[in-house]
Structures are given as C-alpha cells and as structure tokens.
One Martini backbone bead per residue (centre of mass of N, CA, C, O) as a GRO file, in nm:
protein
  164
    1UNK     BB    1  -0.504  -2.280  -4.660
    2UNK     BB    2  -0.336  -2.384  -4.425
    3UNK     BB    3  -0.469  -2.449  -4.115
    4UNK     BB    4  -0.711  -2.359  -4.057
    5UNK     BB    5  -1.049  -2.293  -3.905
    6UNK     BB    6  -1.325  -2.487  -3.921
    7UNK     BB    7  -1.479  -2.202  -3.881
    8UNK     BB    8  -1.333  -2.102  -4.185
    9UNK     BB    9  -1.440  -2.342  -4.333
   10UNK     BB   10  -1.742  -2.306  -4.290
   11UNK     BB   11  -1.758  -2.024  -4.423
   12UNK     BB   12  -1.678  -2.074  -4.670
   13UNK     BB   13  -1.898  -2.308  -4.721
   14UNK     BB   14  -2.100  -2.125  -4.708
   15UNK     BB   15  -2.025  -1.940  -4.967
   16UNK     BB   16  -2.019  -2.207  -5.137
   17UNK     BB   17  -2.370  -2.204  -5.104
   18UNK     BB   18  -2.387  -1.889  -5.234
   19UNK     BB   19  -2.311  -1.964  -5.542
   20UNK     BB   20  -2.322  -2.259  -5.551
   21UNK     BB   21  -2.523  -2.550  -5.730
   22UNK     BB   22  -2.271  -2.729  -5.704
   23UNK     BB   23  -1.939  -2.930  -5.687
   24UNK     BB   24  -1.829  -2.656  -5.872
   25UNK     BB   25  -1.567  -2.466  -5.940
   26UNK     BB   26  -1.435  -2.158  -6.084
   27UNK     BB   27  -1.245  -1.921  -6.060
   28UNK     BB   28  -1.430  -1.717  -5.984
   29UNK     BB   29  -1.540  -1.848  -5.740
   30UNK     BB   30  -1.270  -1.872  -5.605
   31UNK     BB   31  -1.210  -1.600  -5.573
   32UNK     BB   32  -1.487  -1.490  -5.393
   33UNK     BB   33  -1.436  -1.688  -5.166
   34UNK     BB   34  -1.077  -1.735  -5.115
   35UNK     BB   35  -0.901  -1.470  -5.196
   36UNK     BB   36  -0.742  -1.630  -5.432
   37UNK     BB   37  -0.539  -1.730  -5.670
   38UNK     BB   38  -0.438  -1.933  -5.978
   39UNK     BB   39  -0.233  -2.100  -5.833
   40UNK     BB   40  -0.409  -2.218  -5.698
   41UNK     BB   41  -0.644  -2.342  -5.828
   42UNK     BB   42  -0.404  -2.523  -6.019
   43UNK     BB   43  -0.354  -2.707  -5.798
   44UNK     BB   44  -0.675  -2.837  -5.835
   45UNK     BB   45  -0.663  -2.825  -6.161
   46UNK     BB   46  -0.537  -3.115  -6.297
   47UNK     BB   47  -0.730  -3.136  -6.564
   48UNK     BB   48  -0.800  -2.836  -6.682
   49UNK     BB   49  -1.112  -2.719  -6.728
   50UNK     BB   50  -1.191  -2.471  -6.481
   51UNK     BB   51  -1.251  -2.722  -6.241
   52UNK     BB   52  -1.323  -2.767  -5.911
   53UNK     BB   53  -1.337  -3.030  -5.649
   54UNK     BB   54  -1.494  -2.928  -5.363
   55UNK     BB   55  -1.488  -3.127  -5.201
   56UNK     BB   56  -1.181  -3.205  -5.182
   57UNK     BB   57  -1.144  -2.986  -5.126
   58UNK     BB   58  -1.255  -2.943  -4.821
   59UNK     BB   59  -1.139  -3.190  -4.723
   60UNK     BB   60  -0.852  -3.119  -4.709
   61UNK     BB   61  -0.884  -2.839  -4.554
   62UNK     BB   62  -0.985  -2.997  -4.300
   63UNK     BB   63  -0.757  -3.200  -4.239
   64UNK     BB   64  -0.515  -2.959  -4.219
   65UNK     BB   65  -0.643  -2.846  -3.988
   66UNK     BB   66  -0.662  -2.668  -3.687
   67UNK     BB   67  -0.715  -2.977  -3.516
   68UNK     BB   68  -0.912  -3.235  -3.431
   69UNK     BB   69  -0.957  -3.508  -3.545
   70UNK     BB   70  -1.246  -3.534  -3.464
   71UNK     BB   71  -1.300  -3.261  -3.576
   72UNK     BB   72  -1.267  -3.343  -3.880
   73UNK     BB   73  -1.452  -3.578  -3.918
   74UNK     BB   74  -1.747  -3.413  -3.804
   75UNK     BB   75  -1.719  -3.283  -4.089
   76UNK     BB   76  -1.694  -3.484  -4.313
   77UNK     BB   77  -1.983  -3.593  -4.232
   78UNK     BB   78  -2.119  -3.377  -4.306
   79UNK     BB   79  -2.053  -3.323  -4.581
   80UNK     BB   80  -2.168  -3.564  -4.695
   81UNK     BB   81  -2.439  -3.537  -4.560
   82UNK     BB   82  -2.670  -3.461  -4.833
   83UNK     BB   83  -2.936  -3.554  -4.657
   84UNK     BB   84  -2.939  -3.469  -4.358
   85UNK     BB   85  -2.962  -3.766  -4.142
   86UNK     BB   86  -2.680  -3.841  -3.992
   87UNK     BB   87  -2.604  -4.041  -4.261
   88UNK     BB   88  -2.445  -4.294  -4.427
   89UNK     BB   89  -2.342  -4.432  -4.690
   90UNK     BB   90  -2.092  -4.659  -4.852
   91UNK     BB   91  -2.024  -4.430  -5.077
   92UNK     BB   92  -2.018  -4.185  -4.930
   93UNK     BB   93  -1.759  -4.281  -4.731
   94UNK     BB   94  -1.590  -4.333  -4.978
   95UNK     BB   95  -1.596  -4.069  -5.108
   96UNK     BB   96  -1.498  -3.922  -4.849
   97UNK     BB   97  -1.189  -4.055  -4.888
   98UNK     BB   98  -1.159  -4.015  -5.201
   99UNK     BB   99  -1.124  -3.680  -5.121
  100UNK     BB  100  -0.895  -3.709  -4.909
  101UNK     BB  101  -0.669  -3.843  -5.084
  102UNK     BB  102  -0.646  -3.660  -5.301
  103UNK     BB  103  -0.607  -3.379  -5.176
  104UNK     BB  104  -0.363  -3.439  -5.031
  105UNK     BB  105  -0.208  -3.523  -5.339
  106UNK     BB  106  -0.233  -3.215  -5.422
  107UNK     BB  107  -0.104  -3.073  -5.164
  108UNK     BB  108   0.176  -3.245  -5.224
  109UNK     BB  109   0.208  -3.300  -5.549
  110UNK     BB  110   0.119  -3.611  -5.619
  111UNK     BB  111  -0.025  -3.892  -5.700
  112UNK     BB  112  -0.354  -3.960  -5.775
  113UNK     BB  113  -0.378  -4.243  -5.752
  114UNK     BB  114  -0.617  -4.425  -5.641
  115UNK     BB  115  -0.743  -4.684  -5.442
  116UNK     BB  116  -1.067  -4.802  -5.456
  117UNK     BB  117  -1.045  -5.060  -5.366
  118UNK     BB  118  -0.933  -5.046  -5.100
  119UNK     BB  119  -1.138  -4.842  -5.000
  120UNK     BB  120  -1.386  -5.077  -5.024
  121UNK     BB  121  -1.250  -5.315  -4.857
  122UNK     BB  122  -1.249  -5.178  -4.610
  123UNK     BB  123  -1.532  -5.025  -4.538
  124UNK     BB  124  -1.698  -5.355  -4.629
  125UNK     BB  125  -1.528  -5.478  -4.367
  126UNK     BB  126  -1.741  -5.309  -4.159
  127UNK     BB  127  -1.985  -5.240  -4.382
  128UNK     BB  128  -2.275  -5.300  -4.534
  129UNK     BB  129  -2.547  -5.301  -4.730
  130UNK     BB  130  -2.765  -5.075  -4.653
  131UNK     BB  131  -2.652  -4.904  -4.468
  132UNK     BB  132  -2.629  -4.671  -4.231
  133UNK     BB  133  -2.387  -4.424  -4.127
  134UNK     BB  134  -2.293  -4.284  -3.811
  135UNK     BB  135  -2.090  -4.120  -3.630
  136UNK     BB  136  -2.013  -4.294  -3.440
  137UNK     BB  137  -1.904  -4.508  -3.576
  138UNK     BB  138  -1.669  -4.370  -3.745
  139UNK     BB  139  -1.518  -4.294  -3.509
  140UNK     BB  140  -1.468  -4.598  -3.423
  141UNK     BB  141  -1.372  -4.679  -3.661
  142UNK     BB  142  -1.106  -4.493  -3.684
  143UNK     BB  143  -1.004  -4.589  -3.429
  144UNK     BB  144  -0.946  -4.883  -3.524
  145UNK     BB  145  -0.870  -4.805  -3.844
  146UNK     BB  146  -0.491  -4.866  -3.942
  147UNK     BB  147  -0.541  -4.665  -4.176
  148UNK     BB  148  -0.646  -4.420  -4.052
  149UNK     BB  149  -0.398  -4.395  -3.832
  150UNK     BB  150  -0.177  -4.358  -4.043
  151UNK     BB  151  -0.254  -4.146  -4.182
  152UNK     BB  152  -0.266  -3.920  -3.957
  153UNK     BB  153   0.062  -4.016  -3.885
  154UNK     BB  154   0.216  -3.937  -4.149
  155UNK     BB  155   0.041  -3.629  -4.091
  156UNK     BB  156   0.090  -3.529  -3.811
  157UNK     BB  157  -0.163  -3.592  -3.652
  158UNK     BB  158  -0.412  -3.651  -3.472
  159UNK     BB  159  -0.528  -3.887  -3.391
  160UNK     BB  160  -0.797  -4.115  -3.335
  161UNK     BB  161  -0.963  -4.228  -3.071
  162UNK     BB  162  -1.044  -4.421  -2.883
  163UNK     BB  163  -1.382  -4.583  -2.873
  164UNK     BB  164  -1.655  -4.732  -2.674
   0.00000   0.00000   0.00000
C-alpha cells in the first residue's frame, strides 16, 4: 500500500466515505476498500480493537506516496478540513500531524509514542488560539519549519520547497 498515487488514494478515501459514516473502519470494511488481508489490517490495529484510525492510515497512505512533498501536504490539509472551508483550526492541524506521525510510526514499527507537547509548542509557536489556518499558510509554514523539513529528509522524500 506504499508508493500509491494520490489519484489512488484519493479512490480509496472516496470508497471509504461511501461505506463508512464515521473515522474507524472494521476489517470487513478495510478489506472491501483496499482488497488488502488481516495482516495489513493487524498492521494498523495495534491496540488490537478491531478497528483501525482512517485518518492515521490515510495520513500515511499520503506521506509515503509516489508524489511531490507539496502535494502531499495539501492533500493532508484537504483530509482534515473536516468543515470543508479552506482553513484549519490549530487542533486540526495539531491533530493532522500527530496521526502522521503515529501511522508513520506503524508504517515502520517502531514505537508509537508521540510527543504531543512537542507537536503542540511547534505549531502555536507559529499560529495563535483561534485562528484558521490556510493551505498557503501551512505550506509557506512546513517550507520554514525545521522539524517538518528534517520529517521529509529522514524519510527520503522530497522536502517542501521555500514559498515566498
């Protein structure tokens, strides 16, 4: 499930909003959507529930994608602009990190901790309380900001360019 084009993961998130009415999927569900078996599914279910967080799989399905870091950013702002208004709240956009991080973290198998504090002190050192956050913002913010840029060259992908 790694390497897809956003083309196909976009596929995907339409089936899995055409099955699914809320933000966890089933196995039964995760095998109709991605015709994929129990060890992928067991993959992603590490608290072993029965179901798995589509955001995180989604986050990461995007991240690991064959594409320009650029467009995955603002495929990841689209997934989480969950009113569909164009902007993030500074939770959204918290919350939209920490669920790539975290499938990230699955994706390779390691530990699952996150520093959501960490997470938190980046991003309101950047945007304040109540504000809505843009796609051009984040993405002029992730071309400055050195922990989003070290993210991308860890993971060999193409950092985000500078935006003037």
């Amino acid at each position: 499930m790694i390497n897809l084009s956003l083309a196909k993961i976009r596929e995907l998130h339409g089936g899995f909003k055409a099955i699914c009415d809320n933000f966890a999927m089933n196995l039964t569900e995760f095998e109709t959507i991605f015709t994929s078996n129990e060890a992928t599914f067991a993959m992603w279910d590490t608290d072993n529930n029965g179901l798995i967080d589509a955001m995180e799989l989604f986050a990461g399905l995007i991240i690991f994608a064959d594409s320009k870091a650029e467009d995955k950013l603002r495929f990841i702002f689209d997934l989480f602009d969950f009113n569909e208004i164009q902007s993030l709240s500074i939770m959204d956009l918290e919350f939209a990190i920490q669920c790539v991080v975290l499938s990230t973290s699955k994706i390779f198998g390691i530990g699952q901790d996150i520093n959501e504090a960490e997470i938190t002190t980046i991003v309101r050192t950047a945007f304040h309380d109540g504000v809505r956050i843009t796609l051009p913002q984040v993405l002029k913010w992730s071309s400055m900001t050195e922990e989003v840029r070290l993210f991308f060259n860890i993971f060999r992908m193409e950092g985000p360019q500078m935006i003037s």
